[in-house]
mmCIF file as gemmi writes it, N, C-alpha and C atoms, coordinates in Angstrom:
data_model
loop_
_atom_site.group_PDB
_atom_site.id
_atom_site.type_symbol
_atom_site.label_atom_id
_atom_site.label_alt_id
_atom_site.label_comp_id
_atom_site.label_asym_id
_atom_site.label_entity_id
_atom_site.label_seq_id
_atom_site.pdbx_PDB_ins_code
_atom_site.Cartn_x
_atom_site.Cartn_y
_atom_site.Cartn_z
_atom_site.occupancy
_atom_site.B_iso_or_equiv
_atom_site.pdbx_formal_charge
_atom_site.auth_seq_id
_atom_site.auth_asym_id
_atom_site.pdbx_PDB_model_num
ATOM 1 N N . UNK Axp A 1 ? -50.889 104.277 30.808 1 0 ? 1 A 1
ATOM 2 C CA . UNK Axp A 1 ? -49.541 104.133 31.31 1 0 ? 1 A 1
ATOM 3 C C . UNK Axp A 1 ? -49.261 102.655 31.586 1 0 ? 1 A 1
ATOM 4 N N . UNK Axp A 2 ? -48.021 102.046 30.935 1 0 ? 2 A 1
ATOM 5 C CA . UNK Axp A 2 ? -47.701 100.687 31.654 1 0 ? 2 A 1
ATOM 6 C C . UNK Axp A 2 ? -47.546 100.524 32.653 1 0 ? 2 A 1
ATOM 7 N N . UNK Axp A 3 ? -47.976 99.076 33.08 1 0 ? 3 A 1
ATOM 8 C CA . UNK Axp A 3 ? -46.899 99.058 34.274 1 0 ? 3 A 1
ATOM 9 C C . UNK Axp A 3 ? -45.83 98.712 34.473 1 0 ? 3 A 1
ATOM 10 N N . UNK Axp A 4 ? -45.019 98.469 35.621 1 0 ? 4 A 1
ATOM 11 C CA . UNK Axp A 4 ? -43.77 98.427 36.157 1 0 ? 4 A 1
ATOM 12 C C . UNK Axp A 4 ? -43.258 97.099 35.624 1 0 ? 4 A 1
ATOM 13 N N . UNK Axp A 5 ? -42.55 96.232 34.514 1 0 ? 5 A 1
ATOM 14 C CA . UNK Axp A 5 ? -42.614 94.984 33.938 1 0 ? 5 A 1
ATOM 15 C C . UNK Axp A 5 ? -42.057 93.942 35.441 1 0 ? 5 A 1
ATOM 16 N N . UNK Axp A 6 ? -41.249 94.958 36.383 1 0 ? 6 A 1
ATOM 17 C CA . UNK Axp A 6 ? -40.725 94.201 37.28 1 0 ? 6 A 1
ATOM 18 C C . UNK Axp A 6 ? -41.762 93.924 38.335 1 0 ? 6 A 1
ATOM 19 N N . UNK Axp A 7 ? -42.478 94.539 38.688 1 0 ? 7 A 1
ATOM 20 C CA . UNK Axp A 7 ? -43.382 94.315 39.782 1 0 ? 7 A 1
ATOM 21 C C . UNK Axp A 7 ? -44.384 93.202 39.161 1 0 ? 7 A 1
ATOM 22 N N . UNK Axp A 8 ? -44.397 93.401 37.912 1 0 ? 8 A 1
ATOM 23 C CA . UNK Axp A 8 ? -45.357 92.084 37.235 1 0 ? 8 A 1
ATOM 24 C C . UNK Axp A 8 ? -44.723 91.005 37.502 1 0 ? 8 A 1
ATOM 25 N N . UNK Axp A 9 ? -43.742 90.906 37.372 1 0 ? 9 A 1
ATOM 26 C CA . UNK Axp A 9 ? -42.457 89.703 37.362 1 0 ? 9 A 1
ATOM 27 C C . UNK Axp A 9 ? -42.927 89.082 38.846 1 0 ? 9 A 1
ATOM 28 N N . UNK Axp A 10 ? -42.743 90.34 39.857 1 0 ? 10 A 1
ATOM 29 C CA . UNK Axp A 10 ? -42.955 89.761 41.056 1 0 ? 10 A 1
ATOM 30 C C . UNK Axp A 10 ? -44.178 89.316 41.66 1 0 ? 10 A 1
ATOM 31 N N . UNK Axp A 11 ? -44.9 89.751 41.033 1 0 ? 11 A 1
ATOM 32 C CA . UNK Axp A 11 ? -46.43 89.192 41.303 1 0 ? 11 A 1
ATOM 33 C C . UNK Axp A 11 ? -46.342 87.641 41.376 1 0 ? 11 A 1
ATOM 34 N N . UNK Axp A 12 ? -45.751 87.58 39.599 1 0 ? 12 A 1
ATOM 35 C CA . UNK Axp A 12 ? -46.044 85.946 39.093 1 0 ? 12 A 1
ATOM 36 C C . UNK Axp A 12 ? -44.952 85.567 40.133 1 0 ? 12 A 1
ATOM 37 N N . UNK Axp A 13 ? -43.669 86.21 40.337 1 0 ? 13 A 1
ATOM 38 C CA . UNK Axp A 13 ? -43.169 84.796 41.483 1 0 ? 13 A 1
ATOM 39 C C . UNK Axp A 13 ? -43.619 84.687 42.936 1 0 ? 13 A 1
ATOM 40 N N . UNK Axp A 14 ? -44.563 85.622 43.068 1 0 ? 14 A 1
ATOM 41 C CA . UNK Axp A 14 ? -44.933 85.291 44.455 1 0 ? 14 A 1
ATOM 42 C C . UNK Axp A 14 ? -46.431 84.555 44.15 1 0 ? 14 A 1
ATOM 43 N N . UNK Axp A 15 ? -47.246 85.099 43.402 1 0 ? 15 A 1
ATOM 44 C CA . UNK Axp A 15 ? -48.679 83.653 43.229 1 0 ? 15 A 1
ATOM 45 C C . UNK Axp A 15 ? -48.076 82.375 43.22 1 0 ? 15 A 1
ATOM 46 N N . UNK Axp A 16 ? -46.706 82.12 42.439 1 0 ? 16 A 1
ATOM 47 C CA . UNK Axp A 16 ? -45.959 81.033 42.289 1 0 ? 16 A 1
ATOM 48 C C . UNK Axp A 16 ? -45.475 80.053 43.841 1 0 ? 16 A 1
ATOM 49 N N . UNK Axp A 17 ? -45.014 81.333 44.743 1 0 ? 17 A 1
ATOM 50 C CA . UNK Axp A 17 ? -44.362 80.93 45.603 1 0 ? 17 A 1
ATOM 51 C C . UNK Axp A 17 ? -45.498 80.376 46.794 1 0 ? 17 A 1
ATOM 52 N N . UNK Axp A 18 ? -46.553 81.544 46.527 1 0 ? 18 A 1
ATOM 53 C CA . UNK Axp A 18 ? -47.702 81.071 47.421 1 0 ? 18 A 1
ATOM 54 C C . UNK Axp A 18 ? -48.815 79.634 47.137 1 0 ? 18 A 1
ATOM 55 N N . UNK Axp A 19 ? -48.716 79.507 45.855 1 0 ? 19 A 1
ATOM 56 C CA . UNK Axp A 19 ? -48.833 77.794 45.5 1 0 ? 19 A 1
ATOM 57 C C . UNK Axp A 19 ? -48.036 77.353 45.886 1 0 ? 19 A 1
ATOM 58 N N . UNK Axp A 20 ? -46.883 76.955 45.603 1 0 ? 20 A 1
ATOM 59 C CA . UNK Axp A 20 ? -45.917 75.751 46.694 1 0 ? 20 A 1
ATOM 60 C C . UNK Axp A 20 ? -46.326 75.516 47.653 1 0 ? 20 A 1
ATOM 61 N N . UNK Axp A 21 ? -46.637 76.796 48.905 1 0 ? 21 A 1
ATOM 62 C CA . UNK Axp A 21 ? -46.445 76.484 50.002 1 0 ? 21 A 1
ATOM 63 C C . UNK Axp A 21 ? -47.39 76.445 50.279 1 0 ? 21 A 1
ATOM 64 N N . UNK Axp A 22 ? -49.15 76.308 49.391 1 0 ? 22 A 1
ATOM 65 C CA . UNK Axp A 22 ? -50.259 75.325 49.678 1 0 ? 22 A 1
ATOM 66 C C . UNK Axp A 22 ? -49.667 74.44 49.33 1 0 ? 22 A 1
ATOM 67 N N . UNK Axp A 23 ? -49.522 73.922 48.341 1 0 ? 23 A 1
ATOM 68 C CA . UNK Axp A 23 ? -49.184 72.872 47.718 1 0 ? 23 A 1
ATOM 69 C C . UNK Axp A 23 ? -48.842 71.688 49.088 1 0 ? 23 A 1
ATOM 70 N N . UNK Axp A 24 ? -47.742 72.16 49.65 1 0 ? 24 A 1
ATOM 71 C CA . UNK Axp A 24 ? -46.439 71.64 50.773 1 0 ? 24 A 1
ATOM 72 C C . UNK Axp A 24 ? -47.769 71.145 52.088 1 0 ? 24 A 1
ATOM 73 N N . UNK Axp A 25 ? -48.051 72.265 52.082 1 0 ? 25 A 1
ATOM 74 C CA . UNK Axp A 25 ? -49.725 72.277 53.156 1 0 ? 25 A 1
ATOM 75 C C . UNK Axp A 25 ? -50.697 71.291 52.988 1 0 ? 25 A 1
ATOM 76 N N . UNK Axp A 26 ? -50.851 71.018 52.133 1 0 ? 26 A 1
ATOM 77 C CA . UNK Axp A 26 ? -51.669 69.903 51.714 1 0 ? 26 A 1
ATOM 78 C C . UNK Axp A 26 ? -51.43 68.681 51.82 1 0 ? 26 A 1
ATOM 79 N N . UNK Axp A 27 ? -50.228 68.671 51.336 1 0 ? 27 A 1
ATOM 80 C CA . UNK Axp A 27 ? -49.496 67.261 51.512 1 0 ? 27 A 1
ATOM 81 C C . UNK Axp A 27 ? -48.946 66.81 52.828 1 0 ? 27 A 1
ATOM 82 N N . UNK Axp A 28 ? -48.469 68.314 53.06 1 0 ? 28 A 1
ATOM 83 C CA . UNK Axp A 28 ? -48.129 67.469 55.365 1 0 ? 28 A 1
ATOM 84 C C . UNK Axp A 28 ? -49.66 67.589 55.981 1 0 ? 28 A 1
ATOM 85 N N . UNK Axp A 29 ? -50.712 67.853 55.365 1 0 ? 29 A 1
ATOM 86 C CA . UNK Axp A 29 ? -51.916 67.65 55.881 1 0 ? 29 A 1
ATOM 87 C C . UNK Axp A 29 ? -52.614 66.058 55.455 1 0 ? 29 A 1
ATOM 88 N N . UNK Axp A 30 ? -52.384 65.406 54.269 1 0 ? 30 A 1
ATOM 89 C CA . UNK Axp A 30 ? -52.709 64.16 53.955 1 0 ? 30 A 1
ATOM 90 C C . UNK Axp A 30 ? -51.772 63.426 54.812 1 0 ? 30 A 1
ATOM 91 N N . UNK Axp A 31 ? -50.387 63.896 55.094 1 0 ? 31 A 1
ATOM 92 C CA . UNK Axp A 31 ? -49.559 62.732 55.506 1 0 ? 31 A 1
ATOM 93 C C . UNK Axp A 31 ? -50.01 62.959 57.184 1 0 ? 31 A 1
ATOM 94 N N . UNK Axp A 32 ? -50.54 63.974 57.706 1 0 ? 32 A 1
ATOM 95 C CA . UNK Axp A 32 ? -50.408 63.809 59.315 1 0 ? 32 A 1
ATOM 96 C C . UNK Axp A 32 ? -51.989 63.668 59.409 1 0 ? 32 A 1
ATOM 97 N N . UNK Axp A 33 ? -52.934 63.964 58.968 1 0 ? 33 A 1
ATOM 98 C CA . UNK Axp A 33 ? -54.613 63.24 59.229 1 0 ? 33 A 1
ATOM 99 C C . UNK Axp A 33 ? -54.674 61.977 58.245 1 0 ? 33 A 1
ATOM 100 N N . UNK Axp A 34 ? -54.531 61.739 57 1 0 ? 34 A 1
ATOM 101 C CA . UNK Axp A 34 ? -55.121 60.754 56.642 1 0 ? 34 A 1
ATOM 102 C C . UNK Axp A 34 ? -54.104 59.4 57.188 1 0 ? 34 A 1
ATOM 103 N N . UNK Axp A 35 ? -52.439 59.598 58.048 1 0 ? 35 A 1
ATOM 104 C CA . UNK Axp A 35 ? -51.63 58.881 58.257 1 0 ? 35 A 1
ATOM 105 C C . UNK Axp A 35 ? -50.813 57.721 56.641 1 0 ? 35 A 1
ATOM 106 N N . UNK Axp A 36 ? -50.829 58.938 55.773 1 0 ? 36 A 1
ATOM 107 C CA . UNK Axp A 36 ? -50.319 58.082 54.684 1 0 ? 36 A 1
ATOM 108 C C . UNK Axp A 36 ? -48.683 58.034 54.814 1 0 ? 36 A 1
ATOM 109 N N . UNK Axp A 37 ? -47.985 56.89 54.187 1 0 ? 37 A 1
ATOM 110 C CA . UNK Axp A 37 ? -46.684 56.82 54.309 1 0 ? 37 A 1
ATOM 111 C C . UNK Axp A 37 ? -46.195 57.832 53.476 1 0 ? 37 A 1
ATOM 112 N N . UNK Axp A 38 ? -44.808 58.433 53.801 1 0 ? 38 A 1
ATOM 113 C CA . UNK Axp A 38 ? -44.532 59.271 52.802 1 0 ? 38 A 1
ATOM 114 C C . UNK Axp A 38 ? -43.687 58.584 51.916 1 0 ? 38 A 1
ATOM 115 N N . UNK Axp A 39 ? -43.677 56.959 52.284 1 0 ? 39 A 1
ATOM 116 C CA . UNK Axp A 39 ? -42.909 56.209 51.102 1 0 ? 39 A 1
ATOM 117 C C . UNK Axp A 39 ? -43.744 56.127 50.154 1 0 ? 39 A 1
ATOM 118 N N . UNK Axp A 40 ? -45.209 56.051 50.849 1 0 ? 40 A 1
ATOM 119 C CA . UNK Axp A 40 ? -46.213 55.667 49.349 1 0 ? 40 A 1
ATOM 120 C C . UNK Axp A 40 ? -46.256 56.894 48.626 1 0 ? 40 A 1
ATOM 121 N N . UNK Axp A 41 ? -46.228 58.716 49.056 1 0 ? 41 A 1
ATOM 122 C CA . UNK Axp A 41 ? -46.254 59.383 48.476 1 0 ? 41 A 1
ATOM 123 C C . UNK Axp A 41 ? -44.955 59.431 47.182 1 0 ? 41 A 1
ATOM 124 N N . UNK Axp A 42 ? -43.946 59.014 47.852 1 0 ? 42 A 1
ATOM 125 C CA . UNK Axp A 42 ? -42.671 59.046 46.854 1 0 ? 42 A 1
ATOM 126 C C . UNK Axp A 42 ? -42.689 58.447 45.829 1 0 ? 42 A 1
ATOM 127 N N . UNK Axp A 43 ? -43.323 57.079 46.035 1 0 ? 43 A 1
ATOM 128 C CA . UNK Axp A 43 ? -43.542 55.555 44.794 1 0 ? 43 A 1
ATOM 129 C C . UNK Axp A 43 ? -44.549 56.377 43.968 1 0 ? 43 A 1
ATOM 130 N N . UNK Axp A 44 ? -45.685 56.683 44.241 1 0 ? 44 A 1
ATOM 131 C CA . UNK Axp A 44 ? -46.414 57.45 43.311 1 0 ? 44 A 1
ATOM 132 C C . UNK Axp A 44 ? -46.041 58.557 42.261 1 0 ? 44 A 1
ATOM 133 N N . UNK Axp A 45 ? -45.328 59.664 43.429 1 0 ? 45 A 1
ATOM 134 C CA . UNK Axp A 45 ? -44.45 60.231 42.763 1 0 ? 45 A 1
ATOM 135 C C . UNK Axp A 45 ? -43.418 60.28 41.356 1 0 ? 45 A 1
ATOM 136 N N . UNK Axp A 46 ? -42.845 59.073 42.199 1 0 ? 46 A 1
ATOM 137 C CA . UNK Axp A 46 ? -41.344 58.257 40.814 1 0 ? 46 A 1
ATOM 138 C C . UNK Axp A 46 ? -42.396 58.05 39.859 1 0 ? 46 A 1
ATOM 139 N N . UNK Axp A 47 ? -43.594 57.701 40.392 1 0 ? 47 A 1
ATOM 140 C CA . UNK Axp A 47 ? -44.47 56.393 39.452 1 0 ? 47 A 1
ATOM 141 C C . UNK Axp A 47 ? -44.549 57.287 38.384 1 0 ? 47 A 1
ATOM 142 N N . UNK Axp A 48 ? -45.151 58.875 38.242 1 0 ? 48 A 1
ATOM 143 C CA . UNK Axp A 48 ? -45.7 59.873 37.49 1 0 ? 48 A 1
ATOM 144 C C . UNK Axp A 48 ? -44.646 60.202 36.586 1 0 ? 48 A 1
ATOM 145 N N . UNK Axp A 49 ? -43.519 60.705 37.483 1 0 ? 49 A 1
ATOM 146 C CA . UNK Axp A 49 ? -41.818 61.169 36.588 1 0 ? 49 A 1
ATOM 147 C C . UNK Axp A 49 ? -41.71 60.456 35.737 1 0 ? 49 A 1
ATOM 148 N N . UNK Axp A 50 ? -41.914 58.966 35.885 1 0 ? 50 A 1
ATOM 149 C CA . UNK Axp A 50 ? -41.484 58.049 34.928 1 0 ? 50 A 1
ATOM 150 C C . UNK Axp A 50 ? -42.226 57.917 33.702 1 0 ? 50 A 1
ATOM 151 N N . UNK Axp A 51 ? -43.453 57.76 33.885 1 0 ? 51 A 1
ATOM 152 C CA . UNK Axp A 51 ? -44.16 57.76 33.029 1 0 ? 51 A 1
ATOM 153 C C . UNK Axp A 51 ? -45.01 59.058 31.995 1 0 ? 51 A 1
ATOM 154 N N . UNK Axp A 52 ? -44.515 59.495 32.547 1 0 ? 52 A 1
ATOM 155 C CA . UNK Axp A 52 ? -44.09 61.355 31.715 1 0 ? 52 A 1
ATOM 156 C C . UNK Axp A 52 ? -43.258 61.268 31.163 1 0 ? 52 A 1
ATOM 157 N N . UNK Axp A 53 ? -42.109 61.019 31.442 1 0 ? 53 A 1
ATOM 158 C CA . UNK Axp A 53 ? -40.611 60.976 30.999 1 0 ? 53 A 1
ATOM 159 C C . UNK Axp A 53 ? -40.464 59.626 29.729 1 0 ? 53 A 1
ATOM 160 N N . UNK Axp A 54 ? -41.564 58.999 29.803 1 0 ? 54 A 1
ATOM 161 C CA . UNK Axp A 54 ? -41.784 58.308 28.349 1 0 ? 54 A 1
ATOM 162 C C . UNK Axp A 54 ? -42.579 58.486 27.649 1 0 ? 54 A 1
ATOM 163 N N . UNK Axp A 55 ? -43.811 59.555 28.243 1 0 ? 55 A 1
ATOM 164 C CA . UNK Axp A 55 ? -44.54 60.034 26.768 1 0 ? 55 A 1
ATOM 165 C C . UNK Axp A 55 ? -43.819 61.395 26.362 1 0 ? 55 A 1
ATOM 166 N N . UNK Axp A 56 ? -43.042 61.91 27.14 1 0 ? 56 A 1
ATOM 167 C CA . UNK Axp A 56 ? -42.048 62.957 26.616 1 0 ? 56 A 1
ATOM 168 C C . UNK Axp A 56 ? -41.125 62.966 25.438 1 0 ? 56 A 1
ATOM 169 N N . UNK Axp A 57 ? -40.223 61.33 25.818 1 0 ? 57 A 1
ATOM 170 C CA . UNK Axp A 57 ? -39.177 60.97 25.017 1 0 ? 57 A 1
ATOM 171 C C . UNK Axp A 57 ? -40.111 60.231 23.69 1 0 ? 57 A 1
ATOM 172 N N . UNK Axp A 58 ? -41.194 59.598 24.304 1 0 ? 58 A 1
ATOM 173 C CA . UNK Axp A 58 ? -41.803 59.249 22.728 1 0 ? 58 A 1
ATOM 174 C C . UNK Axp A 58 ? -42.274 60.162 21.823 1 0 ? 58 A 1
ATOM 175 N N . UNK Axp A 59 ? -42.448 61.479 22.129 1 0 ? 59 A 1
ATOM 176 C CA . UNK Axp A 59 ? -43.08 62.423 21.637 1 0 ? 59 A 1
ATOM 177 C C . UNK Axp A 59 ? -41.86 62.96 20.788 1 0 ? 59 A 1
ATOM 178 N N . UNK Axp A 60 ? -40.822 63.577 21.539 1 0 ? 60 A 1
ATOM 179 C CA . UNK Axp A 60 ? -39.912 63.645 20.767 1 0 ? 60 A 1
ATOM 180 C C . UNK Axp A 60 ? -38.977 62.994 19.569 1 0 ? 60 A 1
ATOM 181 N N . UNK Axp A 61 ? -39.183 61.57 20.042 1 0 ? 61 A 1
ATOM 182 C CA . UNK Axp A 61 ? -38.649 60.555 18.913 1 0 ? 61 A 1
ATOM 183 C C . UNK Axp A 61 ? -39.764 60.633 17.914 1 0 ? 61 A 1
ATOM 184 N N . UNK Axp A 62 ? -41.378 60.55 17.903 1 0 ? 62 A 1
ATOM 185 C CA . UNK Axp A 62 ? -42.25 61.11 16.816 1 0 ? 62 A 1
ATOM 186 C C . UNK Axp A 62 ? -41.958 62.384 16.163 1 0 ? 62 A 1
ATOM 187 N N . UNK Axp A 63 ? -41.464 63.691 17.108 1 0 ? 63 A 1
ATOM 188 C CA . UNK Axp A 63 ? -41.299 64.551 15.978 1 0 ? 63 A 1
ATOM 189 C C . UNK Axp A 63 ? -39.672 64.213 15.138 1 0 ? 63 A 1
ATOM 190 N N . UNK Axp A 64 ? -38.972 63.426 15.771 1 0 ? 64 A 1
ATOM 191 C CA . UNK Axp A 64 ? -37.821 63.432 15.13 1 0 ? 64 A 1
ATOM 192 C C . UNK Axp A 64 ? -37.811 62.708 13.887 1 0 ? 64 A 1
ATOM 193 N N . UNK Axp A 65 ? -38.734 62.053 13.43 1 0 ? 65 A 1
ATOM 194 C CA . UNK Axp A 65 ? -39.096 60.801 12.87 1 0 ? 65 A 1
ATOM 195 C C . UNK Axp A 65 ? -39.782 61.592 11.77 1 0 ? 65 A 1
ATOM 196 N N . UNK Axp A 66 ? -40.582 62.664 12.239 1 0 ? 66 A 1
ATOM 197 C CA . UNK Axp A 66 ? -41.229 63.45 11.413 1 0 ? 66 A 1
ATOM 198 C C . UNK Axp A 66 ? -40.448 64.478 10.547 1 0 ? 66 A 1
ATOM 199 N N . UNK Axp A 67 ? -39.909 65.042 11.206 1 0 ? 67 A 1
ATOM 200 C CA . UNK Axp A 67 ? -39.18 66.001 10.736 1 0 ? 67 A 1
ATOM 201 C C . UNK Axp A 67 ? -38.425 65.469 9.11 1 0 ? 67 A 1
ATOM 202 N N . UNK Axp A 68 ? -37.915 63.997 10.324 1 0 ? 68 A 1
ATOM 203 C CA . UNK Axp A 68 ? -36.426 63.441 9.08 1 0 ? 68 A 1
ATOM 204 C C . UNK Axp A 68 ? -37.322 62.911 7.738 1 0 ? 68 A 1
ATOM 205 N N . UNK Axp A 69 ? -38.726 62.533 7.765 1 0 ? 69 A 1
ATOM 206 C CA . UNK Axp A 69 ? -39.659 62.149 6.727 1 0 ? 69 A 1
ATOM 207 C C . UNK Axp A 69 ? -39.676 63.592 5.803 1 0 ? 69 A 1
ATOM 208 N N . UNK Axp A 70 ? -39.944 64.764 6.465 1 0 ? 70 A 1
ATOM 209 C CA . UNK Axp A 70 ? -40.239 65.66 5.692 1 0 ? 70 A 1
ATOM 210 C C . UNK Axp A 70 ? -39.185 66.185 4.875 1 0 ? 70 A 1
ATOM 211 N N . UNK Axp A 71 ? -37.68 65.92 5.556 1 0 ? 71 A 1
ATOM 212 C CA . UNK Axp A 71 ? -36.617 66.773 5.294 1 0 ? 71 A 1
ATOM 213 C C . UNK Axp A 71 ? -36.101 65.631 3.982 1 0 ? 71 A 1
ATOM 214 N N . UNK Axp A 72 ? -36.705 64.615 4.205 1 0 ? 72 A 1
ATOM 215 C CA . UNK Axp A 72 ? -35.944 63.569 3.358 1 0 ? 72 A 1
ATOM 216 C C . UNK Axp A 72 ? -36.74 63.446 1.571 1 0 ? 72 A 1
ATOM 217 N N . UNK Axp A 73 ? -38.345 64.172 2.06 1 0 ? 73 A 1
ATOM 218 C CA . UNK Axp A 73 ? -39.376 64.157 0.978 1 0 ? 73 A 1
ATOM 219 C C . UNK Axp A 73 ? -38.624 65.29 -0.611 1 0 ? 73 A 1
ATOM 220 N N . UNK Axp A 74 ? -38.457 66.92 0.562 1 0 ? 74 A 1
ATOM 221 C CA . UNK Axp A 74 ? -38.358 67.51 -0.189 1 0 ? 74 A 1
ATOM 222 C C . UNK Axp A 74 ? -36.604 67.339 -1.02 1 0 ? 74 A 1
């Protein structure tokens, strides 16, 4: 017998939801024992977005590059 597709659904958004809020735990635990700024957490932060956000866009300009090679071959 299957199961319920919705209660599966809700599983995954609650394992989901219950990571965040380690997640959240962790981090007001580095910022209130180890006394880190939460400006330095933010700069790090941006630091990651950003630099994702250009192997993202380079990735995409490679497949675009690719594509237009192949589409242009045949």
């Amino acid at each position: 017998m299957a199961k319920n597709p919705s209660k599966k659904a809700f599983k995954k958004r609650s394992a989901w939801i219950a990571s965040m809020v380690a997640c959240f735990a962790f981090l007001l635990m580095a910022v209130k024992v180890y006394d880190l700024p939460l400006s330095t957490l933010m700069s790090n932060l941006l630091t990651i977005l950003v630099g994702l956000s250009i192997i993202v866009g380079l990735a995409a300009l490679l497949g675009g590059f690719l594509a237009f090679i192949k589409r242009r071959t045949k």
